[in-house]
N, C-alpha and C positions, 0 to 999 in steps of 0.2 A: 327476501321480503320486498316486496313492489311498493316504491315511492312513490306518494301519491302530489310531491312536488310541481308544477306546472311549467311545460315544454319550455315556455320564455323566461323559466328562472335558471337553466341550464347555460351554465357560466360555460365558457369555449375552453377553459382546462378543462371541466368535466367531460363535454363531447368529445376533447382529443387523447384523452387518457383512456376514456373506455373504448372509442375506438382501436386505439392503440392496444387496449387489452384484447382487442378481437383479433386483431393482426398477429399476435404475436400467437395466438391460440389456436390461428386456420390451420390446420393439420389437416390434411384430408380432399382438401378441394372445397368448391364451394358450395358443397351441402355444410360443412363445420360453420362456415363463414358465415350462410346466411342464417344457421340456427344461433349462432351467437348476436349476430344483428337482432335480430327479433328478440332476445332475452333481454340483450339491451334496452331496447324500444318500453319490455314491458317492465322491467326493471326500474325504470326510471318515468315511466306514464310519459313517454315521448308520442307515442302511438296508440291508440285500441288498437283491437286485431283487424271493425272492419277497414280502418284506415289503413294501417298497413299493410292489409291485401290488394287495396284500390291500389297502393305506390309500387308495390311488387307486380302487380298488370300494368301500372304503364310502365316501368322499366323495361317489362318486359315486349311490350309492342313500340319500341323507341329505338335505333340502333345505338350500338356501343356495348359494354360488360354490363351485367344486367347489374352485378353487386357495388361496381361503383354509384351507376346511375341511384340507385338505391340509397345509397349515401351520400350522395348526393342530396336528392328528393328531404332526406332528415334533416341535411346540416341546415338545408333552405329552411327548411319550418319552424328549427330552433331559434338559429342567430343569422338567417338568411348569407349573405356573401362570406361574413367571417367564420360563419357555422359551417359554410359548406368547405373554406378551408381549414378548417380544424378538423373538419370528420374523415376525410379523404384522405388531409395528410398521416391523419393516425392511424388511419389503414393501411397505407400502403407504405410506409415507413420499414415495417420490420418485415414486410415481403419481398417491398426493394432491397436490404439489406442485407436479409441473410439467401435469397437467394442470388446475389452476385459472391456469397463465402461459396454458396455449396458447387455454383458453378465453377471457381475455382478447384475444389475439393473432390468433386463428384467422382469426377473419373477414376479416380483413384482408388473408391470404397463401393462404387456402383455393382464389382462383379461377387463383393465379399458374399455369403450364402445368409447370413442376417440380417442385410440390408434386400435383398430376394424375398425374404420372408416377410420383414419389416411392411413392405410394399405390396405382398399380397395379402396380406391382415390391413389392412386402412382400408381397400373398397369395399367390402363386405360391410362392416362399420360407419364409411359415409353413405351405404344405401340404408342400414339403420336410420341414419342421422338424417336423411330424405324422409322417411317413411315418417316416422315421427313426427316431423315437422307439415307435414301433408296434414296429418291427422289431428297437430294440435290448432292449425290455420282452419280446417274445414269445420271443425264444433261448432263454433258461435256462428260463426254463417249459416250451418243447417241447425242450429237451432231455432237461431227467427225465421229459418224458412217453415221448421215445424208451427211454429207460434203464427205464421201464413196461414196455414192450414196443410192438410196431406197431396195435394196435390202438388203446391209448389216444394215441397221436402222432394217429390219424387222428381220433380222436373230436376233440382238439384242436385241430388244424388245421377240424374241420370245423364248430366251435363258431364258431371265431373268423369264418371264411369268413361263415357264414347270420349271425352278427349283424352284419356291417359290409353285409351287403345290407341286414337289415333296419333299419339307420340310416338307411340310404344312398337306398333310394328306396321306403322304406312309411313314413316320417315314425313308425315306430314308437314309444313311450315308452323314454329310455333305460333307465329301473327296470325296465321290465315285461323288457327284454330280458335285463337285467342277472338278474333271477330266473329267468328260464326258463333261459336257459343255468348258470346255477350247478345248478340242479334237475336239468338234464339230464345236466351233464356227472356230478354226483353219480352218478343213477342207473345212467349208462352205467358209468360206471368201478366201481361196486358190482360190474355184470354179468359187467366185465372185468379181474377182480381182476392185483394183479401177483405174474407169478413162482405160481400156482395160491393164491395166500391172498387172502381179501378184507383190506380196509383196514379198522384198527381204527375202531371207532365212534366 
């Protein structure tokens, strides 16, 4: 059930226990991580979705790990400097932790044929957990882009389309793609104002 409590009533145990509960649950890589980010977000009305797609682009055209920057960007909005160490450290808490056991450990169970299998059952699963997350981040955006009118849904839909090609198989720069399509979709949606008004400046 999504709490409909307000971002600045999130006490800093709260932030660092559910982070903590993300941490301990990333299995997968960080398609698990950021689906669980975002559950959280809506779980607790820390974020809309379109906010949290604006934070998720700038993490992304920013340097450093897109999913701390991201948890970052939250702890700030909640409880700003104490928020941002409460979200951070409860993420990365049981990451740093159990992978300095497994680094220990590893070698030793790495060549077993269930820990083989183990390993090839997770990526299949985290492109799930990508694909999903694509899908449930892209609704409300083309939703209003519908409630735009049909032209800007298409512009949308067709943003979205050419930049997972050009992820997909021109090894493109994420940022470069990341500006072009803001640039573009700008420009289009300037051309194709909604309802006959352009969009204030």
């Amino acid at each position: 059930m999504i709490k409909t409590s307000s971002p600045s009533s999130s006490s800093l145990w709260l932030i660092f226990r559910t982070l903590l509960g993300v941490g301990l649950q990333s299995f997968g890589g960080g398609s698990s991580t950021f689906y669980l980010i975002h559950e959280a977000c809506r779980r607790y009305g820390w974020m809309d979705e379109e906010e949290f797609v604006r934070s998720w682009a700038l993490a992304q055209v920013t340097p450093g790990i897109n999913l701390i920057k991201l948890t970052i960007l939250i702890g700030n909005k909640l409880r700003g400097a104490t928020g941002i160490a409460a979200a951070v450290g409860g993420l990365l808490l049981p990451s740093v932790f159990i992978t300095a056991l497994m680094t220990a450990g590893y070698s030793a169970i790495r060549s077993l044929p269930i820990m083989k299998g183990i390993l090839k059952g997770v990526l299949p699963a985290a492109l799930g957990l990508s694909l999903a997350m694509g899908v449930q981040m892209a609704t409300p955006l083309l939703s209003r882009a519908r409630g735009e009118g049909w032209m800007r849904l298409g512009i949308s839909l067709g943003v979205i389309v050419i930049a997972g090609l050009l992820l997909a198989w021109n090894a493109t720069s994420p940022l470069l793609v990341l500006l072009l399509g803001g640039g573009v979709t700008a420009a289009l949606f300037n051309f194709f104002p909604v309802n006959g008004r352009r969009d204030a400046p």
